[in-house]
Backbone as a ProteinNet text record, in pm:
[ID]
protein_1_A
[PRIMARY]
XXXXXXXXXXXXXXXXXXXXXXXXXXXXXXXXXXXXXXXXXXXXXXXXXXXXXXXXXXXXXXXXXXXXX
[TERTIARY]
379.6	509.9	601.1	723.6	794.2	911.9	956.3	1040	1070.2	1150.8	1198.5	1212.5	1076	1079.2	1210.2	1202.7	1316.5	1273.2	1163.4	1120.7	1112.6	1168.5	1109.4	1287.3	1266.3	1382.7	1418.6	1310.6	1353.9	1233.9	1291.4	1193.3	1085.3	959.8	806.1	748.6	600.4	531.8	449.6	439.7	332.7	219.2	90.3	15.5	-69	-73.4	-152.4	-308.4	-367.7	-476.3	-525	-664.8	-783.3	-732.1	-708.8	-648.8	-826.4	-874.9	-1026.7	-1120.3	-1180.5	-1288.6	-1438.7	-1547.8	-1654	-1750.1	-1758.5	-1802.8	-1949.1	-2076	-2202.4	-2185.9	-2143.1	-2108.8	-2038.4	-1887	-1767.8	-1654.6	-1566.2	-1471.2	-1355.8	-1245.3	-1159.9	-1056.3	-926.3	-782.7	-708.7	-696.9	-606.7	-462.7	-392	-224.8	-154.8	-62.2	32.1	47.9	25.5	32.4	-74	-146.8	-318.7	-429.1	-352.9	-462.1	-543.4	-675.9	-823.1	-775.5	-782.5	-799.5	-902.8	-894.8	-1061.8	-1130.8	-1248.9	-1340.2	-1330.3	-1317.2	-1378.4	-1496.9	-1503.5	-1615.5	-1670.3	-1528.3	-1550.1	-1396.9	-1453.8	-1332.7	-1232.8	-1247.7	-1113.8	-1053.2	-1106.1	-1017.5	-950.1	-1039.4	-951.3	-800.2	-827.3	-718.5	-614.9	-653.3	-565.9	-497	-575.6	-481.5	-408.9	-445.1	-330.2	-186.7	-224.6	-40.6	1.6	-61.1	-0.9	49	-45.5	-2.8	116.8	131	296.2	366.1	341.5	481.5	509	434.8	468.9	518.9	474	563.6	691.1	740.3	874.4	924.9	903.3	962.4	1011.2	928.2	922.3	1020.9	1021	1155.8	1259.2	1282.7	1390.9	1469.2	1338.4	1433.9	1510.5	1412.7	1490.8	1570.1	1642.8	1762.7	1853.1	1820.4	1972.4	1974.6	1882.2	1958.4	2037	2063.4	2099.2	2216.2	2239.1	2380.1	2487.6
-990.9	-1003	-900.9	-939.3	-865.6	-872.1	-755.1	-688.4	-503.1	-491	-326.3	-360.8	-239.2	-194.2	-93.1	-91.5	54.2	162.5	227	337.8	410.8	280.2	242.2	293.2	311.3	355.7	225	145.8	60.2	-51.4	-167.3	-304.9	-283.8	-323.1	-319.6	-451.2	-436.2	-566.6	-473	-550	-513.1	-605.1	-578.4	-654.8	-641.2	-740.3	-713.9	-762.5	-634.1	-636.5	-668.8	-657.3	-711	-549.3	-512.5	-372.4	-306	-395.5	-349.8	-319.7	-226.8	-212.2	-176.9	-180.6	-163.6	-55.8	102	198.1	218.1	239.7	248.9	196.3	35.6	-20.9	-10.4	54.6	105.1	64	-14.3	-51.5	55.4	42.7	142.9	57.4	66.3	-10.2	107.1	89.4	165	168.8	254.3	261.1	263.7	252.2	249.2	339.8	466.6	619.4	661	606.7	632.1	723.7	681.8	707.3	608.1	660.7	544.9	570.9	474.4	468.1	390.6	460.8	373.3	560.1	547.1	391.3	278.4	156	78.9	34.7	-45.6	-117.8	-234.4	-337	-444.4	-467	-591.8	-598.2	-608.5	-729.4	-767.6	-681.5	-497.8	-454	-340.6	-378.9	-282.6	-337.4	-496.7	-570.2	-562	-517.1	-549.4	-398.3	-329.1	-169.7	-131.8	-229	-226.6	-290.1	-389.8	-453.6	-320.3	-275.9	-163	-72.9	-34.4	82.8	38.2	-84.2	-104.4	-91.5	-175.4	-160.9	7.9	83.6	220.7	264.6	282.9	261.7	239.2	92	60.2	72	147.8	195.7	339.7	406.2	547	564.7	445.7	487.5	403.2	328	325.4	436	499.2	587.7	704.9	750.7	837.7	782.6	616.9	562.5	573.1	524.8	581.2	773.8	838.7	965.7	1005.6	933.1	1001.7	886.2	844.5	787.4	848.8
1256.6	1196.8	1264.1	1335.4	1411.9	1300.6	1252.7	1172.5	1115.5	1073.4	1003.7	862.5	845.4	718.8	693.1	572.1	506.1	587.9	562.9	646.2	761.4	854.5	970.8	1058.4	1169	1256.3	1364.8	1407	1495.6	1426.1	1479.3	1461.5	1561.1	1481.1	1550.9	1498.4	1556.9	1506.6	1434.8	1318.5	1200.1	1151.1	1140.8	1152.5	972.2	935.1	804.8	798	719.3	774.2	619.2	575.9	478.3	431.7	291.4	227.9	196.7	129.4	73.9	169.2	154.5	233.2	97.1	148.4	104.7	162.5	55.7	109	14.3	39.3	-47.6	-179.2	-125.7	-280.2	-388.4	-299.2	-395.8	-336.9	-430.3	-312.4	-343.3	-199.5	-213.7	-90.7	-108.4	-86.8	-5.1	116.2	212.9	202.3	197.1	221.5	285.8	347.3	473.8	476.5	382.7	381.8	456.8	445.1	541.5	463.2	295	190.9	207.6	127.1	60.2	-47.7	-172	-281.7	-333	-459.4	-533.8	-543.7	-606.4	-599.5	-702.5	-701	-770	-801.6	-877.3	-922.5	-875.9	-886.3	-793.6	-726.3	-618.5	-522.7	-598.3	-723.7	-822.9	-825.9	-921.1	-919.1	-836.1	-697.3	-588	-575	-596.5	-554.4	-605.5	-765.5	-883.5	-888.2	-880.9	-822.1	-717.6	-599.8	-493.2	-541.4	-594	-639.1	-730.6	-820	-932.4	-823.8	-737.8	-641	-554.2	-484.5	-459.3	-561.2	-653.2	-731.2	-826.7	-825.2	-841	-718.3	-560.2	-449.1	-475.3	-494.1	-472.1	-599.9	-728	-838.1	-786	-696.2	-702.5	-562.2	-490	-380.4	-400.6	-524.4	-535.9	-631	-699.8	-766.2	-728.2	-572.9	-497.8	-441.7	-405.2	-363.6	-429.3	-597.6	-594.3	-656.5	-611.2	-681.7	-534.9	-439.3	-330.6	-326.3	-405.4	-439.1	-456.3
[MASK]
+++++++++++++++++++++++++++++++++++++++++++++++++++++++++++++++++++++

């Protein structure tokens, strides 16, 4: 996908990858921050904590958008 994020200074290609990985039978969900998160239990809810974890993301930078209003 060739596009600019918010973050981003110039347009790149961005590639989306599989978020979950599987570590000694624990799963755990990577970030564009180049955190691991988890552990989980099962994949479901690595999965189901990655959407929570964007949308706390884009709650938490929009709220620094507008204080710089």
């Amino acid at each position: 996908m060739f596009g600019k994020r918010a973050q981003d200074n110039t347009e790149a290609t961005h590639f989306r990858t599989g978020r979950v990985t599987t570590i000694n039978g624990q799963f755990f969900f990577s970030t564009r921050e180049n955190t691991l998160e988890g552990p989980f239990v099962s994949r479901t809810d690595a999965e189901r904590e990655t959407q929570v974890y964007v949308k706390r993301m884009q709650r938490s930078n929009a709220i620094k958008a507008s204080q710089t209003l």
